[in-house]
KOLROPA-153211 format. One record per residue: z, y, x of N, C-alpha, C, O, CB in turn. Coordinates in steps of 0.001 Angstrom, whole numbers, plus 500000, padded with zeros to 6 digits. Each point is the difference from the previous one (the first is absolute). Glycine has a CB too. Example, Ala and Ser with C-alpha at 12.3 -4.5 7.8 and 13.67 -1.06 7.14 Angstrom:
residues 2
507800494310513190500000501190499110500000501200500900500665499981501036500581498846497072
498034502223501542500060501190500820500730501090499230500169501108500509497686498264500675
end
This chain:
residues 321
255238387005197999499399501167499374500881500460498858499711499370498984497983499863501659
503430501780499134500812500428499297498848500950499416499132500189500852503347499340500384
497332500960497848499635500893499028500906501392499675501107499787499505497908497994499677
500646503463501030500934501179500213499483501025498727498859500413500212501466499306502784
500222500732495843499311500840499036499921501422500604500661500705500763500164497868497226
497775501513501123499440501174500941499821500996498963499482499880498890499219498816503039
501885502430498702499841501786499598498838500536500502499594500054501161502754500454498997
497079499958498612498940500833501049500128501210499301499326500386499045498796497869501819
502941502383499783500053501386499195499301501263500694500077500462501139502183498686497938
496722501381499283498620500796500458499085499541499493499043500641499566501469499866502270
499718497537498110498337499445499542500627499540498751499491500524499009498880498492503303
502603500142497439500471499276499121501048499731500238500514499707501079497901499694498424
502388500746498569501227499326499933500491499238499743500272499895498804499740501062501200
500432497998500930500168498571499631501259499847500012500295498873500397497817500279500408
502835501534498915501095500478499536501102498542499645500997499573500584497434502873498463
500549496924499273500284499309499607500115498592500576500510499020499455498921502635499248
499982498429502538499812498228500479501228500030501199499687500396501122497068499025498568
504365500235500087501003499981500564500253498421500607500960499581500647499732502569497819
498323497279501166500908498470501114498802498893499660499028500202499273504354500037500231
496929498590501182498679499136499783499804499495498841498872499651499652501199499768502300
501244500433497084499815499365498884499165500927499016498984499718499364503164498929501109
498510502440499580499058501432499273498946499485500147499635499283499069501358502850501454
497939498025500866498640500231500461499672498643499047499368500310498990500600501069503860
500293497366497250499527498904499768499786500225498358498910499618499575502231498989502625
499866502023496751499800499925498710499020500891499849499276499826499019502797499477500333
497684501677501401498984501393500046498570499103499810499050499881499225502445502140502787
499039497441499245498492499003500341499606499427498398499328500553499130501466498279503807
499827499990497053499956498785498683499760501439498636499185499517499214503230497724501933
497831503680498534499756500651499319498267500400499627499302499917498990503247500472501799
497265500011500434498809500788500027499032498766500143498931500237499437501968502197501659
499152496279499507499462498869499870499784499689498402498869499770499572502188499583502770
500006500653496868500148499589498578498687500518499094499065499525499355503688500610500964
497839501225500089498899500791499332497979500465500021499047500489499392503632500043500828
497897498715501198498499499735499927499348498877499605498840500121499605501326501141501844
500332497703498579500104498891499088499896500136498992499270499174499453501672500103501524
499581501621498280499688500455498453498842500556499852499346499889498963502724500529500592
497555500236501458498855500759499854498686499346500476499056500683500397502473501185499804
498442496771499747499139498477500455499998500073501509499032499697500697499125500083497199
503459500814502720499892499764501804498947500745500614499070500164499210501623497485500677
499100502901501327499854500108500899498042499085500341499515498870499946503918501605500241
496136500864500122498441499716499715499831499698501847500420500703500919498598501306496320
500359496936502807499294499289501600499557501508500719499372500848499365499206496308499631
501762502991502125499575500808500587498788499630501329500090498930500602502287502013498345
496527500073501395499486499440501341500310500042501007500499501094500265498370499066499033
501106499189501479500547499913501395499924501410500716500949500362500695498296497125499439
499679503283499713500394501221500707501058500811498900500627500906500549496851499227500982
502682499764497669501627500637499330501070499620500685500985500651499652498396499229498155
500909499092503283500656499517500659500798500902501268501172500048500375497268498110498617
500274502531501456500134501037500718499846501615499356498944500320499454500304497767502166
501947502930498501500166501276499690500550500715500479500899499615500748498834499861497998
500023501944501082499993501461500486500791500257499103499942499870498777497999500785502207
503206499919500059501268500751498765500423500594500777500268499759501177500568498873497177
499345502938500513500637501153500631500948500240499042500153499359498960498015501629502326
502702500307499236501438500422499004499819500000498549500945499781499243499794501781502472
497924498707497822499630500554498576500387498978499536500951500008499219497246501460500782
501041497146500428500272498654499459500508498626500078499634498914499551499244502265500202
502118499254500990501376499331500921500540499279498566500007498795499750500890503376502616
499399498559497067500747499188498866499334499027499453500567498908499980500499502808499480
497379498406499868499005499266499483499852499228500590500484498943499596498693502216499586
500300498822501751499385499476500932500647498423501078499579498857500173499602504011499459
501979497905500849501087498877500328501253499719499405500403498839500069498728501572501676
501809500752497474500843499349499225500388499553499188501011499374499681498975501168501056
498727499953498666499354498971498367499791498593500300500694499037499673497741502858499343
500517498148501648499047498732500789501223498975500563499912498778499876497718502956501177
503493498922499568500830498799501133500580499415498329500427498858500170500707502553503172
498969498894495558500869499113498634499399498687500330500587498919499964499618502912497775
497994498480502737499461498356499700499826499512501263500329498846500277498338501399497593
500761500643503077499920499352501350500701500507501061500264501195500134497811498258499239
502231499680501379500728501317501935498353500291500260498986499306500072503835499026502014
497612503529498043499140500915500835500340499926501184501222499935500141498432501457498364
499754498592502418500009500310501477499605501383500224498926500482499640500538497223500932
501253502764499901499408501731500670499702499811501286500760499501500830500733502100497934
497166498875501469499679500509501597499684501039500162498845500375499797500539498048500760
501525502306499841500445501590500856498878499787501231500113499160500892503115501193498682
495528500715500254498998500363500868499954501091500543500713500887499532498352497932499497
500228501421501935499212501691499955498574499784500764499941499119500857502557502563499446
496635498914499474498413499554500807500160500216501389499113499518500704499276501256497455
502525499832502403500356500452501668500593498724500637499805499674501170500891502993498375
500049496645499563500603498889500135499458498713500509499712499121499187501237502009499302
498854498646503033499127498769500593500262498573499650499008499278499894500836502135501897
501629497938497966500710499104499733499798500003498122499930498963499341501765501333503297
498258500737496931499682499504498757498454499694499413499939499803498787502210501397501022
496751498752500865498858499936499553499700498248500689499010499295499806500320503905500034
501668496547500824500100498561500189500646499048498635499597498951499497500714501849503199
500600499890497054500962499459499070499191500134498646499731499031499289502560501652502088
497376500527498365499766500406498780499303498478499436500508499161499256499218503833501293
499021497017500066498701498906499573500726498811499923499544499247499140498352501724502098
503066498602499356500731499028500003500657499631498966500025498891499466499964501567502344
500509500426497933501185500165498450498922499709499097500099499061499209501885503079501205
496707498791499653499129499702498761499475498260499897499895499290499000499181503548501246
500771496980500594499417498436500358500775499056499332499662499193499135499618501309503124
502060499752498376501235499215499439499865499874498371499701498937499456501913502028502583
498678500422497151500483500461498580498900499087499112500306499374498985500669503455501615
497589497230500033499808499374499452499734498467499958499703499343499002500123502743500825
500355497418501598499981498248500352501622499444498877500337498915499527498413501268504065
501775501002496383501586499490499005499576499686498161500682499484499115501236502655502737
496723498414498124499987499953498086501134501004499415500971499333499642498411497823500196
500769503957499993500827500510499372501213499322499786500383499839498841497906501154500445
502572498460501948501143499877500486500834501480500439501203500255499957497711497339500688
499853503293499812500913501164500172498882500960499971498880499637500362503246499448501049
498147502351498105498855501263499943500497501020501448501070500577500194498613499519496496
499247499848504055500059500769501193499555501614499668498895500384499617500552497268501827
501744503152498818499793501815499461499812500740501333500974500099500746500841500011497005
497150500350502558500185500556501667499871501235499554499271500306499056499690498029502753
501777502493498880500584501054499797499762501179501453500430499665501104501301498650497091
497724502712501656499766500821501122501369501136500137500259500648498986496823498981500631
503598500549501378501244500554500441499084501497500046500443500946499350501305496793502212
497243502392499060499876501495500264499624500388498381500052501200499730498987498876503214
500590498991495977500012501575499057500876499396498773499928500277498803497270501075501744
503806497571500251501136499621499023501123500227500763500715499014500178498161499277498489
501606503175502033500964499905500923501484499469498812500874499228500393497738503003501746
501381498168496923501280499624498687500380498767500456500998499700500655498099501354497060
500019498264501877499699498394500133500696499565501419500939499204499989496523500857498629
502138500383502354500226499559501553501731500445500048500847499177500347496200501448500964
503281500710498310501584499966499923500533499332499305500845499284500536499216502344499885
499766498236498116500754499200499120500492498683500466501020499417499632497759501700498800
500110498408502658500436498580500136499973499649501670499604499071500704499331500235496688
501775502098502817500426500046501597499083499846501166500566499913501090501264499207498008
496583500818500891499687499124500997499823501086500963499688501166499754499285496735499041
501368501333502795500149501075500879498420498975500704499943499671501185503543501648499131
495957498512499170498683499478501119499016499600499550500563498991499574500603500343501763
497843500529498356498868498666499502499051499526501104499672500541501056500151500435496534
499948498248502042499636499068498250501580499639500285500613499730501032496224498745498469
503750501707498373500796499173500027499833499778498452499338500728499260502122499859502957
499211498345497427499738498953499171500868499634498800500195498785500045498873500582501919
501474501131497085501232499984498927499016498679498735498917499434499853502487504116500529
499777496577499086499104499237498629501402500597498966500948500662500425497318496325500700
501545502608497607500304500682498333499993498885499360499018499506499448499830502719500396
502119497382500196500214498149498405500907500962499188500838500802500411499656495922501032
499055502936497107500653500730499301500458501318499744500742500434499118499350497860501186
499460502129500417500750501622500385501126500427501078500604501052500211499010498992497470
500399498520502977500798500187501266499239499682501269499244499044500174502756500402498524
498412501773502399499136499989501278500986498773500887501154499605500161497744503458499821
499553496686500463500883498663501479498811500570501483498781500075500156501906496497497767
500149503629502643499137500847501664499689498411500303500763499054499806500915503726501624
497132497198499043499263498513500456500114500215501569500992499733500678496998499796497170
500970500932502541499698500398501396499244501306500753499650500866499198500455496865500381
499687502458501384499823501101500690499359499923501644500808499748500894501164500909497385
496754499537502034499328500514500899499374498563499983499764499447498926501565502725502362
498304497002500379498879499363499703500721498128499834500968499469500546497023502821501031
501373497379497801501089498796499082498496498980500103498891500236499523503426501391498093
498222497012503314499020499223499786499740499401498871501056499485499635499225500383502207
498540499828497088499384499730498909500918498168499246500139499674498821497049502140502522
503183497511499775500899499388499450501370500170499853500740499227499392497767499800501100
501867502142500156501637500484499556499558500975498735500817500602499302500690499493503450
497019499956497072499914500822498533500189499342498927500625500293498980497959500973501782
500689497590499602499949499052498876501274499153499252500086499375498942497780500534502302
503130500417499922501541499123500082500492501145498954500722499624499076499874499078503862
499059502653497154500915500617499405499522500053498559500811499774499103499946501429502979
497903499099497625499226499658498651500942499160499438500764500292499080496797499815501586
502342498635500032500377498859499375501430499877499476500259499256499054498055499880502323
502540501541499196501389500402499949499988501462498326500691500156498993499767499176504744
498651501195496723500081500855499264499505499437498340500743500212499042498996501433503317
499269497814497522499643499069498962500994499596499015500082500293498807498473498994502743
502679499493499679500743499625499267500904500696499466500096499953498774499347498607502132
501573502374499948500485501179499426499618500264498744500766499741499072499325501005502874
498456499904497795499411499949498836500283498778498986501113500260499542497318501052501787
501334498065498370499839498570499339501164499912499770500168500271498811498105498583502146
503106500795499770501113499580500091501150501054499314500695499595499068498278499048503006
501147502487498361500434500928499785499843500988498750500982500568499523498955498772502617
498815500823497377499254500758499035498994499311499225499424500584499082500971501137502309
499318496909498952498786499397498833499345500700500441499935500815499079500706498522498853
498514501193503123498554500428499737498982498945500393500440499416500991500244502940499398
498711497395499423499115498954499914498214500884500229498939499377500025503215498875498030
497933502711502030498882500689500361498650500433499255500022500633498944501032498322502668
497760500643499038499199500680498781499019498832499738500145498880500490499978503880500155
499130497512498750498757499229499695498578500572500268499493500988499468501973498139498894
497813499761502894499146501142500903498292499323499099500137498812499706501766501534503669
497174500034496357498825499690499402499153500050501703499954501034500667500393500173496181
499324498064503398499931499551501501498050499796500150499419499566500995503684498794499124
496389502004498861498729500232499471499716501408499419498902500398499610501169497223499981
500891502947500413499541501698499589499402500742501094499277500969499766502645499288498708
498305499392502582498970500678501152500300499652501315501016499485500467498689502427498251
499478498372501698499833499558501627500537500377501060499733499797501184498714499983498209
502498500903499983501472501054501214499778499237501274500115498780500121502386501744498087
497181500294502686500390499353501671500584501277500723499330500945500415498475497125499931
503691501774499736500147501232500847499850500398501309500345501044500554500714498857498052
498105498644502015499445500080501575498884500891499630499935500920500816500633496608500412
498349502569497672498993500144499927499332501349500501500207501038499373500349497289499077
498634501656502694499599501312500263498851499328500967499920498865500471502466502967499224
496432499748500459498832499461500470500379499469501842500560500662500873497761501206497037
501200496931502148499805499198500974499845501133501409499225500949499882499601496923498299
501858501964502948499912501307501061499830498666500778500086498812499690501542503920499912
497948498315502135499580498637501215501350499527500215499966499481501116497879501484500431
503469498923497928501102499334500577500879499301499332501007499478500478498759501945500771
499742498536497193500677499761498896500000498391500585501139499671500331498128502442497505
499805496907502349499773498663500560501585499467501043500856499168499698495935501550500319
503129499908500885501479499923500911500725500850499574500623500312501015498667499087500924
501122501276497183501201500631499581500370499097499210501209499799500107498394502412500104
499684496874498717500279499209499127500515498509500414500593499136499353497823502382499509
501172498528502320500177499086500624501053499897500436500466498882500220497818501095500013
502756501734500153500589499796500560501519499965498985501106500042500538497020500740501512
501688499130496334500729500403499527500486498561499588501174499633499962497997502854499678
499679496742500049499923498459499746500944499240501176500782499078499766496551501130499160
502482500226502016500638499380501238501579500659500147500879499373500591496522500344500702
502839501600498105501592500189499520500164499073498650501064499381499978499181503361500952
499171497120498307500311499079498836500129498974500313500859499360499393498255501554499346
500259498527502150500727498522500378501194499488501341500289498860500365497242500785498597
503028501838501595500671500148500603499284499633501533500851499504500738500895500295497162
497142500301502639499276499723501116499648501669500400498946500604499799500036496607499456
502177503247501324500497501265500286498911500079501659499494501091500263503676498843498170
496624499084502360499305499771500890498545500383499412499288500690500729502438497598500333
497939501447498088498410499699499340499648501669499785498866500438500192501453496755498157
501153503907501102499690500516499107500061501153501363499111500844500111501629497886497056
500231501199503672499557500786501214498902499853500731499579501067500446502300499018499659
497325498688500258499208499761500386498558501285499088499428501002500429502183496136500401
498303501975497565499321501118499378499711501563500278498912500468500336501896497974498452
500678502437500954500461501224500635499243500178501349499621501168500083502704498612498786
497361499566502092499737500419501083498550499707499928499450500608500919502802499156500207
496855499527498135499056499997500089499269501414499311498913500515500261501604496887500072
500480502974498741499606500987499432499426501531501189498956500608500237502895498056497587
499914501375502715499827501151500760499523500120501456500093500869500868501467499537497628
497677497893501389499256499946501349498656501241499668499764501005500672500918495851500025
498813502812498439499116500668499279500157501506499991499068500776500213500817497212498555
501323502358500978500516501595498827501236499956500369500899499706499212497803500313498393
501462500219503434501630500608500359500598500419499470501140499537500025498588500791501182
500025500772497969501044500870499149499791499579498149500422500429498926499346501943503293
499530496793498162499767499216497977501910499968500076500756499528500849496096497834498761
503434503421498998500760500192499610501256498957499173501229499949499994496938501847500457
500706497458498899500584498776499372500351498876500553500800499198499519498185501522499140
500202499134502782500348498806500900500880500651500856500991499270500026496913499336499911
502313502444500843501035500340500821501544499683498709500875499198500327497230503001501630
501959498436496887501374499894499436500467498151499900501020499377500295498439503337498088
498967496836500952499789498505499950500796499234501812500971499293500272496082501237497695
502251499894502538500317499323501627501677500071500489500599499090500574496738501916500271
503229500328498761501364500381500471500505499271498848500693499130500528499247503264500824
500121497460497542500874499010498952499996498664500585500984499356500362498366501845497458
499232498411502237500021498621500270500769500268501492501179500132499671496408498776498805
502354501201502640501204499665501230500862500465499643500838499542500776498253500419500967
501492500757497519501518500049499600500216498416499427500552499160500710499593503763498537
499420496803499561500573498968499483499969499036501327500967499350500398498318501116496923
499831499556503092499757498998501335501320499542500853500556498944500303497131502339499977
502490500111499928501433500150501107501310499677499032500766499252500607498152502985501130
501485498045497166501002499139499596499876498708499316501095499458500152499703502471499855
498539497404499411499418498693499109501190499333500429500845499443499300496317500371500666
502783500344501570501414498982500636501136500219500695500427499283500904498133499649499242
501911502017499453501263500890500083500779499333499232499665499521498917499486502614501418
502149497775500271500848499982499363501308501303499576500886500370500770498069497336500180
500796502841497495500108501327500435501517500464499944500435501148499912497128499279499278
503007498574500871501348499925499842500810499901501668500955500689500360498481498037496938
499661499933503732500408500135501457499606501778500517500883500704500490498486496176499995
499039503691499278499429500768500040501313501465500060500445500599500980497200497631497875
502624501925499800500887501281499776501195499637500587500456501011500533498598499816497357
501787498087502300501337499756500821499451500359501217500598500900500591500663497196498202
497609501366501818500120500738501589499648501496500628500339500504501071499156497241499119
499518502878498487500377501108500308500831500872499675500139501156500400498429498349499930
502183499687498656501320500948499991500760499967500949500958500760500144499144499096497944
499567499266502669501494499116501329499697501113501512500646500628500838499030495605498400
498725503432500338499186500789501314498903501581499455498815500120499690500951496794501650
501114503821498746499304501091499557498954500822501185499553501118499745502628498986498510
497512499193503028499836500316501216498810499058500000499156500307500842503252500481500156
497203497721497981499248499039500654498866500146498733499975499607498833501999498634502793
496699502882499627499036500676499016499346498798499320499664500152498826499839502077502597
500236496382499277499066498855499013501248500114498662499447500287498938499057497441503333
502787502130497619500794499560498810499379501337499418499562499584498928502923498807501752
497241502815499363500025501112499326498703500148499469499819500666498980501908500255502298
497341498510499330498423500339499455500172498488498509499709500179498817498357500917504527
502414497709497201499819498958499199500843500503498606499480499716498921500200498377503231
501618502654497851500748500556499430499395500805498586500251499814498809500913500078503593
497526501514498605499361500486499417498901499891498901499581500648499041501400499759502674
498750498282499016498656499624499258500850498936498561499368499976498944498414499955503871
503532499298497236500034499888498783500655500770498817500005499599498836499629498710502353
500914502842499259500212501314499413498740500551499419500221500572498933501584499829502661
497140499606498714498810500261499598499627499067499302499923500360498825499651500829502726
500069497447498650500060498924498918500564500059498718499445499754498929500563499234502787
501113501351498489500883500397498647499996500875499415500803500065499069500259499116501515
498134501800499645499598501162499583501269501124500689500214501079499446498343497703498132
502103500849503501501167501567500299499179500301500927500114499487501114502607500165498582
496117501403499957499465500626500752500196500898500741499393500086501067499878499203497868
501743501706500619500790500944500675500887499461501415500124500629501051499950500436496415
500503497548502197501080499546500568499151499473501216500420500087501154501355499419496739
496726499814501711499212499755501124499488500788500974499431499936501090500255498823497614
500681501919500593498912501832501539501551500410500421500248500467501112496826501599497199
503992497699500630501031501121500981500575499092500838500576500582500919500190501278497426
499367496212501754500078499254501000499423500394501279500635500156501043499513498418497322
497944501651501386499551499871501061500083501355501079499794500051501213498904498121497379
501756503058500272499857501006500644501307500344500884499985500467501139498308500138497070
502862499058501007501238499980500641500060498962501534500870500237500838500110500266496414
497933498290502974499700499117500939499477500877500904500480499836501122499210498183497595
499164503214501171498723500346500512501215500972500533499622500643500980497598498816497521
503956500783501170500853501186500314500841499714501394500120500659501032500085499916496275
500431497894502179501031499652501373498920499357500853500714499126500492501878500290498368
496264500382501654499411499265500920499065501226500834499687501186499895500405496293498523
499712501327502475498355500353500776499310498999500313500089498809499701500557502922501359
498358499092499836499087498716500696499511499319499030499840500389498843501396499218503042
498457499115498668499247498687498570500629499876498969499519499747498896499771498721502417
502233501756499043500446499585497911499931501379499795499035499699499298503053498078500173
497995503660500434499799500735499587498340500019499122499767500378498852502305500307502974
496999498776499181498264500008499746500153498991498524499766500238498815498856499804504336
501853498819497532500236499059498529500644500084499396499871499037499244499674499830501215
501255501721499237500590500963498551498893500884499434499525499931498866502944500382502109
497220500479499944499079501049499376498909499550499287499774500474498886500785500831502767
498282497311499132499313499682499446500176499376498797499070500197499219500290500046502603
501432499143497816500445499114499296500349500940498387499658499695498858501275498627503650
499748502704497911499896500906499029498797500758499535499975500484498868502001499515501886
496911500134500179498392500254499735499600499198498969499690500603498972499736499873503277
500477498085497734499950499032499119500334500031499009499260499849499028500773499354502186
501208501008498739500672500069498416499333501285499446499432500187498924503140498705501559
497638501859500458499145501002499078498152500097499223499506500640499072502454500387502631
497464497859499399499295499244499198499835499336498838498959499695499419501096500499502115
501399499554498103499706498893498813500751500915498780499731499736498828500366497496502705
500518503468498681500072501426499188499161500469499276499766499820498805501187500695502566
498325500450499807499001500819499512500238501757500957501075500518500305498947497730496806
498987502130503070500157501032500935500691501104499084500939500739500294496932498607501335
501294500555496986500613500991498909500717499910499316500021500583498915498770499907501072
502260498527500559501282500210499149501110500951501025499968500255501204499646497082497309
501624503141500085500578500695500963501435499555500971500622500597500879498138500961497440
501385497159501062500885499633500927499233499837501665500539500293501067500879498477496647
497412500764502113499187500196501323500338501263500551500455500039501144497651498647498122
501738502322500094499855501338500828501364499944500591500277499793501181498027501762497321
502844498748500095501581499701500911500112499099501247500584500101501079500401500028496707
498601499391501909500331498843501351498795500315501340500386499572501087500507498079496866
497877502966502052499164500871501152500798500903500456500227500295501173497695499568497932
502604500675499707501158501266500588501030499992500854500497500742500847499208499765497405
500436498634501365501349499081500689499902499435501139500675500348500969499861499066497171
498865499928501872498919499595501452499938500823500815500571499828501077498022499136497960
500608502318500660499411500995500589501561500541500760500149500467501130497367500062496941
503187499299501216501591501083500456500577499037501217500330500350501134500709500774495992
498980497396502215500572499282501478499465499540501005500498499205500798500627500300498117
497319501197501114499373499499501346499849501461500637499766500035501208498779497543497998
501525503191500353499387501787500337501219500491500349500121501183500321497921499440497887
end
């Protein structure tokens, strides 16, 4: 995790923070002084989780990263893959104790925000130590490659900049960011999230399908169901034999779908639809069908309303028509 100083010219000028040693005295500075001022007052756990837009970009996270790494999560409510993530991140921020402050951030009425820091897709995922941006991850990221990177990111923090984080009053209130009124499916959805938390990816598809035995088009278990068999289908990939053979065999549609799906894993979502579509292009017959379907899927675990989805329907649409 290299640390890159960040311009945000339009929101703020950070002009002055030219390298890590800079950021780190910036840091120890503004630490000092609050120390003088009897430190840094316990915060509650729902302060843990925040809403930040351009107005208060500076306040908000590049003030805040002196003492703790912010995490940014780049949203939008259209966004199917991020209303998975989102609750997740919140869950996390605060199972960490003010180890790190989670800033979720909406792209449609922070478009500034979404250029400044390049992102061509969401959900995607940056964090702010010190006043320098580090890109974490991007699209759907299993909950223990989240936690690997937290944890990475932490030390960064600590090691790099002394931040040492906040101080959470863990009795100021009853923050639950699962918390919402009880619906008929919340029981096996929860079930099925517990069963991704313990990596029983079997348990958690199983769940998913009990759901939409019920409610076919329940929204949260169809995105829920297509994540969980993605992870399914690579867990045991090797993604290194994986990409050598379809680079070797650009003709052998199983190397190209397995190809696809960990391009999507990794968040190259683009790179995953224009695999399958460029596949759906040179074939017919059954590997043509299984390309195609296969790209249906992914577009499952997307989201119908994103727009790399549409690019890539489009696209579709041109090499089968």
């Amino acid at each position: 995790m290299q640390p890159r100083n960040m311009s945000m010219s339009g929101v703020v000028d950070l002009a002055a923070v030219k390298a890590a040693g800079e950021a780190k005295a910036k840091a120890e500075q503004v630490r000092a002084e609050a120390a003088r001022q009897g430190g840094s007052a316990a915060v509650p756990p729902s302060a843990l989780v925040i809403d930040v837009d351009e107005a208060g970009f500076e306040r908000d996270v590049l003030q805040r990263s002196a003492e703790v790494p912010v995490v940014l999560d780049f949203w939008a409510e259209w966004c199917e893959p991020c209303k998975q993530l989102g609750p997740l991140l919140e869950r996390l921020a605060v199972e960490y104790n003010g180890r790190f402050l989670l800033a979720k951030i909406d792209v449609d009425a922070n478009q500034m925000l979404m250029q400044q820091f390049g992102i061509q897709g969401i959900p995607a995922v940056f964090a702010v130590v010190a006043g320098q941006a580090l890109p974490l991850f991007q699209g759907a990221v299993p909950e223990a490659q989240i936690r690997e990177t937290l944890d990475q990111l932490i030390q960064v923090g600590e090691e790099r900049f002394g931040l040492t984080g906040i101080v959470v009053d863990a009795g100021a209130d009853a923050f639950d960011p699962a918390a919402r009124p009880a619906g008929p499916y919340d029981a096996l959805l929860e079930a099925a999230m517990s069963a991704l938390d313990a990596g029983d990816l079997a348990g958690a598809v199983q769940a998913y399908k009990n759901v939409l035995a019920d409610d076919p088009a329940h929204p949260e278990a169809k995105l829920g169901l297509a994540q969980a068999e993605l992870l399914t289908r690579v867990q045991d990939l090797d993604p290194g034999a994986v990409r050598k053979k379809a680079a070797e065999n650009p003709a052998d549609v199983t190397a190209q779908i397995a190809a696809a799906d960990l391009d999507l894993v990794g968040g190259h979502v683009q790179d995953a639809f224009g695999r399958l579509v460029e596949t759906v292009r040179r074939t017919a017959g059954e590997d043509r069908d299984a390309a195609r379907l296969r790209l249906l899927e992914l577009f499952e675990v997307i989201g119908a309303d994103d727009p790399r989805v549409t690019a890539a329907r489009q696209a579709l649409a041109r090499v089968l028509f």
